[in-house]
N, C-alpha and C positions, 0 to 999 in steps of 0.2 A: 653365807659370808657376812664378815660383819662391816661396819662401815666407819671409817675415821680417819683424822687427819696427817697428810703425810710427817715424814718427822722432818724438824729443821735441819736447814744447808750444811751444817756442820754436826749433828748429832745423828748418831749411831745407834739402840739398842744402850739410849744413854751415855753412852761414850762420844768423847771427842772424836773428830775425824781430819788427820792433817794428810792433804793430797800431794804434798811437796812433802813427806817425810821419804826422803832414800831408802827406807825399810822396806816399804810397801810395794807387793809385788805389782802388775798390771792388771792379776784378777782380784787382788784384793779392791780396787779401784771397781771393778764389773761386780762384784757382789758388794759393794757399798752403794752404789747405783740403784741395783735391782733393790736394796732395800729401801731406797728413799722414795723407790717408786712401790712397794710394799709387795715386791717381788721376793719370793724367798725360794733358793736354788734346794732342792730337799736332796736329789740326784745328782754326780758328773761324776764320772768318768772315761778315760781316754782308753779305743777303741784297742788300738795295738800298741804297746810300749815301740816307743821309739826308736829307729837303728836297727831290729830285729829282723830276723827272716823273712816271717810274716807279713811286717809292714813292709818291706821290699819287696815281697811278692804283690802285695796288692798294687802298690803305688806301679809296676812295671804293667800290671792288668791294665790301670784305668788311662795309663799313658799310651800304651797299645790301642786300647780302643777308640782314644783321643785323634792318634794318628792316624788310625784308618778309617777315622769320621773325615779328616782333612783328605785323604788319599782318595775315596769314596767321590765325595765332594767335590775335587779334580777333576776326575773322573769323568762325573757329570755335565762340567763343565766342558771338557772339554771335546765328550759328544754332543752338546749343544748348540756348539760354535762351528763345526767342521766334521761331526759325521753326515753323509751324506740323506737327506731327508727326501727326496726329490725323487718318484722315480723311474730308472734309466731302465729301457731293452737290453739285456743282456746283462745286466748290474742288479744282485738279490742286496743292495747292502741295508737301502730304505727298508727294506721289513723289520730291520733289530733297531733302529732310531728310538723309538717309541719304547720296546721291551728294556734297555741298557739304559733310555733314560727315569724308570722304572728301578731297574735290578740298581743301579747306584746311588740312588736317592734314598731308595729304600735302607742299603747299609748304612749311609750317612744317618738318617734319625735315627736307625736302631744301635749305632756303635756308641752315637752320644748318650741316645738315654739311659745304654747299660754301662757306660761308664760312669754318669753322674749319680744313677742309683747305686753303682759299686763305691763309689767314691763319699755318697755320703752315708749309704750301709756301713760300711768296712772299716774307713780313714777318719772320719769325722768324728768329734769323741761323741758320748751318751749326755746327756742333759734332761734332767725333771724339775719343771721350777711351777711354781703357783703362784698366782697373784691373786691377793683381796682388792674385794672392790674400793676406791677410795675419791677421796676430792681434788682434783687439777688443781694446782696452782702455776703461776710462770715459773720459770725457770733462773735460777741464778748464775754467773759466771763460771763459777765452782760446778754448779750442775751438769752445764755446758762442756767443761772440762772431760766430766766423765761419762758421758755419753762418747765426748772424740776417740777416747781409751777405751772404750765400749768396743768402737766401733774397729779399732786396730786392734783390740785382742782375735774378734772375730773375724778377721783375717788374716792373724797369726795358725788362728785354729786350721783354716781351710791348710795350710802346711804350704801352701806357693812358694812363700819364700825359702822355708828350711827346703824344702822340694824343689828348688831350679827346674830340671824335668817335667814335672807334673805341670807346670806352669807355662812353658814352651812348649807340652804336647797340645794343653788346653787352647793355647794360642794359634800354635799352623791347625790343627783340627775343628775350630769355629771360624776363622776367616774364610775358608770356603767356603760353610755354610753360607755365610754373610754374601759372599759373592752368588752362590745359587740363588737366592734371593731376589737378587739388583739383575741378575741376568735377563731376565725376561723384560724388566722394566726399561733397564739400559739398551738393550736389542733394540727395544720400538720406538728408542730416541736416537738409535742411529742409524738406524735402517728405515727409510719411511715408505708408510704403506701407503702413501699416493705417488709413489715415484712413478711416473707414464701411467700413472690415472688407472691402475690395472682394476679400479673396479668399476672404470665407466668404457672399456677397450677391448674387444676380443680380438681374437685372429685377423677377424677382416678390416681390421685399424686400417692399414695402409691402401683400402678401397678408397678411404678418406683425401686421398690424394691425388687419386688419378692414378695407380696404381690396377690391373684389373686383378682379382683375386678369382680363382677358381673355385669351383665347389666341389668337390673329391668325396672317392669314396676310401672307406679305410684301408685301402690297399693306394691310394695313391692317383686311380686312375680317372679323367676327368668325366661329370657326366654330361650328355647330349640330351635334349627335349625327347628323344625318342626310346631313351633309356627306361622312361617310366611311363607305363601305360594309364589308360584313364582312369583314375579312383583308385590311384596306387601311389605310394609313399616311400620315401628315400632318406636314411641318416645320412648327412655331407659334415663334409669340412673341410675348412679352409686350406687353398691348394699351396700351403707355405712350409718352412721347415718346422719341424714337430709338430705341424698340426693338427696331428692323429693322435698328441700325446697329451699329459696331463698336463704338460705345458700352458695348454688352451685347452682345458677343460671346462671352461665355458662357453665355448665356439661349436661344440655341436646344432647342426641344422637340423629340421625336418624338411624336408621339399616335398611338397604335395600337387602330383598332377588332379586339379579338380575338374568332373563333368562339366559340363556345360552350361549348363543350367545352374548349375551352383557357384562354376565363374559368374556369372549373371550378378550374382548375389553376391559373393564376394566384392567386385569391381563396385560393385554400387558402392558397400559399404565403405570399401577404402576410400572409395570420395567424398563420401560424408565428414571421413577422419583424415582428412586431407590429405592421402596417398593415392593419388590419382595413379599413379610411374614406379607403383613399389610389385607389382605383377608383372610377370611376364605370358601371354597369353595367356593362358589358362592355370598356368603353375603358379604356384608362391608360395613362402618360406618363411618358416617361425623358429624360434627358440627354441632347443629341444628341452632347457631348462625349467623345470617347474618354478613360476612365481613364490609357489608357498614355501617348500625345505629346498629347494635344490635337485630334485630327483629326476631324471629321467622321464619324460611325458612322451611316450611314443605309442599308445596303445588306438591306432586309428577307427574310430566305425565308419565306413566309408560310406552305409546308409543312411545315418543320422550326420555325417561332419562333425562329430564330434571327437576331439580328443583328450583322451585319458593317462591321468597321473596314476599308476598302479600304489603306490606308496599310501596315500592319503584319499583317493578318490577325486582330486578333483578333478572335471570334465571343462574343452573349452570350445567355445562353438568358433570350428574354424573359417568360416563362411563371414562371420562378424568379428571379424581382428582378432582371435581368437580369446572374445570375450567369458571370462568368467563366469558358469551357469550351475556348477553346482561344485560344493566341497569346501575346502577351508581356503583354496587360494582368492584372492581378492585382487586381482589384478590381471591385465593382460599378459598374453606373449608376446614380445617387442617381436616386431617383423624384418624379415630381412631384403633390404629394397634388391631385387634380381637384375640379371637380362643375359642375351647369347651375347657370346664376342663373335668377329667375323669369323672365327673358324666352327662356329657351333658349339663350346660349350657355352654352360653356363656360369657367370660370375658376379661378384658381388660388387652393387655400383659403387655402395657406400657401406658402412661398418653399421650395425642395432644404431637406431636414431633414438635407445633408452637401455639403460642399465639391463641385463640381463639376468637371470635368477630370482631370490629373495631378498627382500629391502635388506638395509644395511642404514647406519646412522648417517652416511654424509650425503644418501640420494636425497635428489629432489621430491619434493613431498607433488 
């Protein structure tokens, strides 16, 4: 490429150039421009002549697909807000939440992207231009001028305006985009995720109060001291409404009747860790939540006291606050303080006196 200096504000290929002559079309203005910047157009022509079949075929494609990027987009939106995601006994609707908000997302990118590559395949004219390399200079008033012309040719070309249609499909069919976008952001500014503390609260919240909370088995029915035999283990939960469901799906217990001898040893430890009152004779009760991912820890050895996370492996010695002894989890299982009511079950005094599951940003460190 060679290299030199651009031509003056007003010279052309030698010629004058007046930008206020009324002869001069708007793109004689755009390839005055492109020369001054030593741009030279070698290529153009326009895709579909005007008015034609053709071009109303296309332009009704990309308007189509424009609209059912918007309708798509709705769509989505409007399973996000009010399809039912929660789920209900006897209600399959939660299983499609997820696939529908999938299946319409999906049409929405795929309807805009084949419309905009239709739209600048098809509709958009042909252009080849080359520029040599050359030396900056600022810009003069007059230059300025024709960059603005520049810049309304080139959205004369997109057709918007001769296209009303095209320009109101591209409108309702990206504002929902735009809204899919804000949704999720705007959701978590209006819905807030500490509202009743639900990550420091389970089922047994209202132990908290003086309330007694039973400990149930999955069918509802409560259990008695004599339910479980010695070095035997029991899933409970909270004897409230749903609380068999995912509702309080962090309220599953383990209840563990311990020997004797290994009460011994528990009871010591909890007094160490200052839960002198969180046993009830020989039984006691952890989390059934893994610290590390969330999983299910129910895999008891009833000769070692230890209990295992089948997911990840890790083991926690139930004997010693069900301290952390091998695996990825790093932390205890919050205990559940017990005892019988006067009729014989057993209930919950108070609520986990610590967050239950996997850290999260707002626990206490």
């Amino acid at each position: 490429m060679s290299t030199h200096t651009d031509k003056t504000a007003g010279e052309a290929g030698g010629q004058s150039f007046d930008i206020d002559d009324p002869k001069i079309s708007r793109f004689d203005i755009v390839q005055e421009g492109a020369r001054r910047d030593d741009i030279e157009i070698v290529h153009y022509e326009a895709q579909l002549a005007p008015g034609t079949k053709a071009e109303r075929r296309m332009i009704r494609l990309v308007t189509f697909l424009f609209l059912l990027t918007g309708l798509a987009a709705t769509a989505f939106l409007v399973v996000y807000i009010w399809w039912p995601w929660q789920y209900e006994a006897g209600h399959g609707g939660d299983r499609f939440f997820t696939p529908l908000l999938g299946v319409t997302l999906g049409i929405a990118l795929a309807a805009v992207g084949f419309g905009i590559l239709i739209w600048g395949k098809k509709v958009l004219p042909k252009e080849v231009s080359i520029q040599d390399r050359h030396q900056g200079q600022s810009s003069s008033p007059e230059d300025q001028r024709i960059v603005g012309e520049t810049m309304l040719y080139m959205a004369d070309e997109l057709g918007v305006k001769r296209r009303p249609l095209l320009g109101i499909s591209l409108l309702a069919g990206l504002a929902p985009v735009g809204a899919v976008v804000a949704a999720p952001l705007v959701g978590g500014l209006i819905s807030d995720p500490h509202k009743n503390n639900q990550m420091f609260r389970t089922g047994y919240a209202a132990a908290n109060t003086g309330e007694k909370i039973r400990l149930v088995r999955e069918d509802g029915r409560p259990i008695r001291p004599a339910d479980i035999s010695s070095g035997g283990q029991l899933t409970v939960f909270p004897g409230i409404e749903h609380g068999v469901s995912n509702r309080h799906a962090d309220s599953p217990t383990l209840l563990i009747h311990l020997r004797d001898s290994d009460a011994v040893d528990a009871r010591r430890n909890n007094e160490r860790e200052r839960k002198p009152d969180f046993m009830w004779g020989n039984y006691i009760a952890y989390s059934k939540i893994c610290t590390h991912a969330g999983c299910p820890a129910s895999l008891f050895e009833q000769q070692t006291n230890r209990l295992l996370c089948p997911c990840h492996q890790s083991q926690f010695l139930i004997t010693d606050n069900a301290r952390p002894i091998f695996g990825p989890a790093s932390r205890r299982l919050p205990q559940l303080p017990i005892e019988v009511d006067e009729e014989g079950f057993f209930v919950a005094r108070t609520d986990f006196q610590e967050p239950v599951g996997p850290d999260f940003w707002e626990r206490p460190a």
